[in-house]
N, C-alpha and C positions, 0 to 999 in steps of 0.2 A: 130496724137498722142494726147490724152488728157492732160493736164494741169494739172490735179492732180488727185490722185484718187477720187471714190466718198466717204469717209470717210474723205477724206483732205478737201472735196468742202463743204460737208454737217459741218465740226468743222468752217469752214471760215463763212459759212453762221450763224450757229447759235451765234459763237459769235459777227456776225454782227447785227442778231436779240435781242442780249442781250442788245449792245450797244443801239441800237433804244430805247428800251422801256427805259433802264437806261437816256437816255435823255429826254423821255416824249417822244418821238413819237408813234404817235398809230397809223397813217397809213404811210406804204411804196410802193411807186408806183416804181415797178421794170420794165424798160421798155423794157430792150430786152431778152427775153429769150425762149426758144427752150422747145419742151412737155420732153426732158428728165429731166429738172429743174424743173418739178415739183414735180416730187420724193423727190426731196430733201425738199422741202416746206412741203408736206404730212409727212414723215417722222418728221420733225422739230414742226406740229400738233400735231402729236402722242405722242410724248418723253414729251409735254408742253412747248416746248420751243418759240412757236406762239404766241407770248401776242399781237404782233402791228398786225394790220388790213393789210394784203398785197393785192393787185391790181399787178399780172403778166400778162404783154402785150406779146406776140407771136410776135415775131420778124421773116420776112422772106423776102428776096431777092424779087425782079420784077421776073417775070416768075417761080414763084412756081407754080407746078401743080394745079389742082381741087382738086385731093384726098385729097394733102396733106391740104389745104383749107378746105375741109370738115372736115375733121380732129382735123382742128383749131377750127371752130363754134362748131363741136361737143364737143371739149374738155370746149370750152367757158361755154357752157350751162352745164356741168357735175361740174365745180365748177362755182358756183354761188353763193357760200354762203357769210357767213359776214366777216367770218377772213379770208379762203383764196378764192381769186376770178380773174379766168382770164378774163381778158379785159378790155381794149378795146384791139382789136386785130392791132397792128401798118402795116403800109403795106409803100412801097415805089410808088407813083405813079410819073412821070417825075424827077425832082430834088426837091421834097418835099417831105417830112413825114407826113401821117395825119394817121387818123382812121376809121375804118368801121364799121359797126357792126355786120357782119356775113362775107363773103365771100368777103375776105380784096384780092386787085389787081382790083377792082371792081372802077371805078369812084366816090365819095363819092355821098353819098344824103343828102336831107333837113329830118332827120329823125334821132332821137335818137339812143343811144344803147341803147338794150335791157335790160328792168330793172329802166331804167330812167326815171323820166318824163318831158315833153317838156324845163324848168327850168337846165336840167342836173343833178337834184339832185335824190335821190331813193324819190320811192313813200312814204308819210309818215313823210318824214324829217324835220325839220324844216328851212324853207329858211333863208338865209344868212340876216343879216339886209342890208342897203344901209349903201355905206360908205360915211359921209357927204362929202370928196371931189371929189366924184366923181358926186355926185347927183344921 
């Protein structure tokens, strides 16, 4: 049984995107979330209510399917844009959390997500300076 309707989910979330942006935040990294949450994110673009940059991770169990996996990279790559953007896609391997970038239950690799360059940052970006205590 659902938790609330989606009219109840989608007022909780935009005035959650209110509060962001009221605080200065401009990006939101939401990390667990299912392809029906992103209706609500789409929707919440359309209205204007999308000011902060969101990053929605795919959240799913050890032994999800293929399809449903395809599904995920497919949805990954369909939004790609600057305000709303799925990924990195989260996946569960043994007792860890990490990331993948396509077809997440997969072993990780030495290799970006898509979109990144070797650095982590978007192509384009300007790098982060060094913080002097770290060197």
């Amino acid at each position: 049984m659902p938790w609330a309707s989606p009219d109840r989910q989608y007022g909780r979330l935009a005035k959650s995107l209110d509060d962001a942006i009221g605080f200065g935040i401009t990006t939101v990294v939401e990390p667990q979330n299912s392809l029906d949450d992103l209706e609500l994110y789409e929707r919440a673009r359309t209205e204007g209510r999308l000011r902060s940059r969101i990053v929605a991770a795919l959240f799913h169990p050890r032994g999800t399917g293929g399809a449903d996996l395809d599904a995920f990279a497919e949805t990954a790559r369909r939004y790609a844009g600057d305000r709303l953007r799925v990924g990195p896609l989260k996946w569960r391997w043994g007792a860890r959390s990490s990331t993948a970038p396509d077809r997440c239950g997969e072993p990780p690799r030495a290799q970006p997500c898509p979109g990144l360059n070797a650095g982590g940052s978007r192509p384009g970006a300007s790098p982060r300076p060094p913080r002097p205590d770290r060197g």
